[in-house]
C-alpha positions in Angstrom: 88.9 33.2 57.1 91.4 31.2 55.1 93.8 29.6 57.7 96.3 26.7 56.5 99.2 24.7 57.7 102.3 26.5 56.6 103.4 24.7 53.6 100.2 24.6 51.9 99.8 28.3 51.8 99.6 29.2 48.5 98.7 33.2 47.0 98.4 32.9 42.9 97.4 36.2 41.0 97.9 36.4 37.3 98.9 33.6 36.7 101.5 34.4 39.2 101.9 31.4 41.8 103.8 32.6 45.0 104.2 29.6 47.4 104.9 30.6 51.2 107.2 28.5 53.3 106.4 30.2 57.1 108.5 30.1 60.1 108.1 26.9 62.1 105.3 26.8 64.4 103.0 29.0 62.5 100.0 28.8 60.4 99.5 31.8 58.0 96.4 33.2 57.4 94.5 35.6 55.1 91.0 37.3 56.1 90.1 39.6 53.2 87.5 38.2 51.2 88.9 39.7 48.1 91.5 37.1 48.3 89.4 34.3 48.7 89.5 32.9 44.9 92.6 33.5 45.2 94.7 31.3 48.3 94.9 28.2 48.5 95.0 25.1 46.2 93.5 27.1 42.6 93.3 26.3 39.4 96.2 26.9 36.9 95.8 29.7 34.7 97.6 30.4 31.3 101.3 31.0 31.9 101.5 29.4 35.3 104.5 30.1 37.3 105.5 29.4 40.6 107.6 31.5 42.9 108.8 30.0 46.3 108.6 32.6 49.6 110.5 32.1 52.3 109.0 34.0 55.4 111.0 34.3 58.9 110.2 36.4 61.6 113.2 39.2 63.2 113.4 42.3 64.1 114.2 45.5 61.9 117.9 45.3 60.8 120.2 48.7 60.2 119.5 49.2 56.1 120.3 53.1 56.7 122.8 53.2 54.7 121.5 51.5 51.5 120.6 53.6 48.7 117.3 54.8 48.3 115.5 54.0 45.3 112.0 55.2 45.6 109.8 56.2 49.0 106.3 56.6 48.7 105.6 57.8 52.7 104.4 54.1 53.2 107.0 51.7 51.6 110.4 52.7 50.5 112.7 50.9 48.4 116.8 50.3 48.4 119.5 48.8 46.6 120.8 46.1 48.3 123.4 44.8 46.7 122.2 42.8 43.6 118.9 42.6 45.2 115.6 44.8 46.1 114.9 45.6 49.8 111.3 46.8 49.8 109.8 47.8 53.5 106.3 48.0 54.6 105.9 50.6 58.2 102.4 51.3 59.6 101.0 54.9 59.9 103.5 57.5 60.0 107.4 57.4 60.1 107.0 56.2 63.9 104.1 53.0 62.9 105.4 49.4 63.7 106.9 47.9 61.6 105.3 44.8 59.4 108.0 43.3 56.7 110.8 43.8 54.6 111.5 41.9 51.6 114.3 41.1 49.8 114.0 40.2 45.9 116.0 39.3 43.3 116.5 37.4 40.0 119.0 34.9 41.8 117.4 35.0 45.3 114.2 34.8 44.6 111.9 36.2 47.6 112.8 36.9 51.2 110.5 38.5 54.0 111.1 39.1 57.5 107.6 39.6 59.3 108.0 42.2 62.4 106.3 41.3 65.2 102.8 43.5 64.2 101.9 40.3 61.5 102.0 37.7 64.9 98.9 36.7 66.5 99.6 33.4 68.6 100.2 30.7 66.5 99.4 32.3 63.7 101.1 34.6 60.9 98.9 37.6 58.8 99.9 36.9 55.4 102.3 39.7 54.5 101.5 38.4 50.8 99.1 41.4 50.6 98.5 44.5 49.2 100.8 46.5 48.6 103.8 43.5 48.8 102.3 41.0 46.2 101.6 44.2 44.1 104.8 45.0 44.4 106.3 41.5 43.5 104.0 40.7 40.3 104.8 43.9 38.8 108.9 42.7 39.2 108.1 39.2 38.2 105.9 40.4 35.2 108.0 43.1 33.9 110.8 40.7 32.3 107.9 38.0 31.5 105.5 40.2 28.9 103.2 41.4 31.4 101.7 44.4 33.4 99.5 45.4 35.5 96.8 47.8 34.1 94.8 50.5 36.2 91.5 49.1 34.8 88.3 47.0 35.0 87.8 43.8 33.5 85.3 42.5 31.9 84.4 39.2 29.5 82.1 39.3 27.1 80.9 36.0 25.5 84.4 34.7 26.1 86.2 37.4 25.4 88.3 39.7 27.6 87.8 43.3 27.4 89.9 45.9 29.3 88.3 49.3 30.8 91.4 51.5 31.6 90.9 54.9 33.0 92.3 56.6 35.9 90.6 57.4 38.9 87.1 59.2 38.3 86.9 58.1 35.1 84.1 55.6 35.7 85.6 52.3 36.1 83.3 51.6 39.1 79.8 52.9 37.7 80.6 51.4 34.5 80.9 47.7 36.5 77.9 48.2 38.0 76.1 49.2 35.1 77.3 45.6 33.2 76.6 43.8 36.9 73.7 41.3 36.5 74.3 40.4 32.6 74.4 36.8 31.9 76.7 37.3 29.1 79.2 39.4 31.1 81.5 37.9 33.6 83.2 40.4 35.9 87.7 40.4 36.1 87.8 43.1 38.2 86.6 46.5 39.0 90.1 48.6 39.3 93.3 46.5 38.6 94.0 43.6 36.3 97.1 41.9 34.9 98.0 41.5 31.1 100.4 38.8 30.1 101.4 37.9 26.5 101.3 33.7 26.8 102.9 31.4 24.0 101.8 34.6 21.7 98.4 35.1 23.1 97.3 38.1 25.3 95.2 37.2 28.7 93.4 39.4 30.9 93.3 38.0 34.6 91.6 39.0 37.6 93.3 40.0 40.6 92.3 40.6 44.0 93.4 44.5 44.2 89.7 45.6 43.9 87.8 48.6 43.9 84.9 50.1 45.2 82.6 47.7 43.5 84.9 44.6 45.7 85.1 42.7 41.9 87.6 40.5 42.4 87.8 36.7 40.2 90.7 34.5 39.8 90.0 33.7 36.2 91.5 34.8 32.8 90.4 35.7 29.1 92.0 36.2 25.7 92.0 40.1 25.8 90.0 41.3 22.5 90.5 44.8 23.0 91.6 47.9 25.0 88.8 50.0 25.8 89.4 53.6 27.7 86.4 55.2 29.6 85.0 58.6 29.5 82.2 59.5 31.1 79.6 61.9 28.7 76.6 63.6 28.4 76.4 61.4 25.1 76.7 57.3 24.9 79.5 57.0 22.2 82.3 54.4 21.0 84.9 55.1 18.5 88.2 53.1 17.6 91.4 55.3 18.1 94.9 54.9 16.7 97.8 53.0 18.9 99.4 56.6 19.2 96.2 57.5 20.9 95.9 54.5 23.3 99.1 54.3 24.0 99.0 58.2 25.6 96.0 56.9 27.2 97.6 53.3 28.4 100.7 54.0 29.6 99.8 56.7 32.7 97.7 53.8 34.2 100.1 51.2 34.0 101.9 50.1 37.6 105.5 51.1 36.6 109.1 50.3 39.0 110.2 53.4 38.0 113.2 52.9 39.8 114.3 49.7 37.9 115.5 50.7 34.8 114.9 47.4 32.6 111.8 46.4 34.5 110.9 50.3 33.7 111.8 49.7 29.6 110.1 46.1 29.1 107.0 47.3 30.5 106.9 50.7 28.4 107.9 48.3 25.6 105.4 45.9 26.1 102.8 48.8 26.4 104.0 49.6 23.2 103.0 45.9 21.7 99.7 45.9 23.2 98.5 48.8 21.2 99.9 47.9 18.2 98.5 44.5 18.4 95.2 44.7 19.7 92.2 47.0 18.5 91.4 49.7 20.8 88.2 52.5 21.2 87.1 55.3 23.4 84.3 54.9 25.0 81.8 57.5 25.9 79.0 56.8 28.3 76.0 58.1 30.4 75.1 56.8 33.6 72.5 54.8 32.0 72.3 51.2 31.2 71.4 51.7 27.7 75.7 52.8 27.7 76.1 48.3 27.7 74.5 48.5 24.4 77.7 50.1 22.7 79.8 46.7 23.7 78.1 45.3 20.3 80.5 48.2 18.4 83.5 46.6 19.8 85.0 44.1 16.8 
């Protein structure tokens, strides 16, 4: 368990550095291991960035009258002014409720903990899935960067991206590479792409999947590669029409932010036309690695 004094707590994904100043009297804390590499004093990564918090606890104010812009069941956003509100309840309308967060260009990040996030003396980090999702995909959007429904994979020092939505083999693919010296392991389900001083990185992030792959470390991305399982072991190079049908439906969009909504497209749009990308057909077998020498 990762437990530190408030104004040390530090979450950095992407590159992506959100620095948490908690309410007085409380240390904030983070117990899922997938986030391990990831609190905490870290490394800097290319593009480094950091983005003050400001946490204080409250109950749930009266925000029925704002706007709607998107409600998934679980967390809803609304126009609140010239900021964001998201909100975070637990199971079902009734559940208690953990946070709401305010964002905006000008304001930067606000979150009001409910009473569900308190134990003691000590605050559950509400910089968690599906909040600091939710925040690097705004803070990305206007900066040339996404966040990709895919593995991640380098291979010898190169960054290669497995898109593919769910079932497409993302998981068994990993754990067919696992246990390769010359393959280093991003992430097994989501990673973030960021065009850096005209480069393109591939980080790690802590959102993982099945396989719990989860590294705080980045690569120059080499190519795009989209999965298929097959009965036959197959890689081919496809057109940026063809990946970008392929790219953009796993892609973490805000929908309901229309510019945040038109630089990602647009920057989906760059990817494809910039870097090489291949279809890639595979067995369950590990002979399927083998085809990672076709990718130029």
């Amino acid at each position: 368990m990762t437990a530190l004094e408030p104004a040390a707590f530090e979450l950095a994904i992407g590159g992506l550095r959100f620095v948490a100043e908690p309410p007085p009297g409380l240390r904030l804390y983070e117990d899922d291991p997938t986030y391990r590499d990831f609190t905490g004093p870290t490394r800097a990564l290319p593009g480094e960035i950091e983005l003050p918090v400001r946490l204080e606890l409250g109950g749930l104010p009266a925000f029925d009258d704002l706007p709607v812009l998107f409600d998934t069941g679980t967390w809803s956003a609304h126009q609140a002014g010239e900021e964001t509100l998201l909100r975070l309840r637990g199971a079902g309308e009734s559940g208690p409720f953990l946070w709401l967060a305010w964002i905006g260009d000008k304001a930067g990040v606000r979150v009001r903990c409910g009473p569900a996030l308190v134990d003691g003396g000590r605050l559950r980090s509400p910089l968690h899935y599906p909040l600091d999702q939710l925040l690097a995909m705004y803070f990305l959007a206007p900066r040339h960067g996404l966040i990709c429904h895919a593995a991640g994979l380098v291979h010898d020092g190169r960054g290669l991206l497995f898109a593919g939505r769910s079932g497409a083999g993302k998981t068994t693919w990993m754990r067919l590479c696992a246990g390769r010296t010359e393959l280093a392991g991003l992430s097994d389900d989501r990673v973030i792409v960021r065009r850096v001083d005209g480069a393109v990185w591939v980080y790690g992030t802590p959102w993982a999947g099945e396989g719990r792959v989860a590294s705080n470390r980045a690569a120059p991305l080499h190519a795009l590669v989209f999965l298929h399982q097959s009965p036959v072991d197959e890689v081919r190079p496809i057109a940026p029409g063809a990946a970008l049908e392929q790219l953009l439906p796993v892609v973490s969009v805000l929908w309901f932010d229309r510019e945040r909504m038109e630089r990602t497209t647009a920057f989906c749009g760059e990817l494809v036309e910039t870097l090489p990308s291949y279809e890639l057909c595979f067995r369950r077998g590990a002979s399927a690695v083998e085809l990672l020498g076709q990718i130029r």
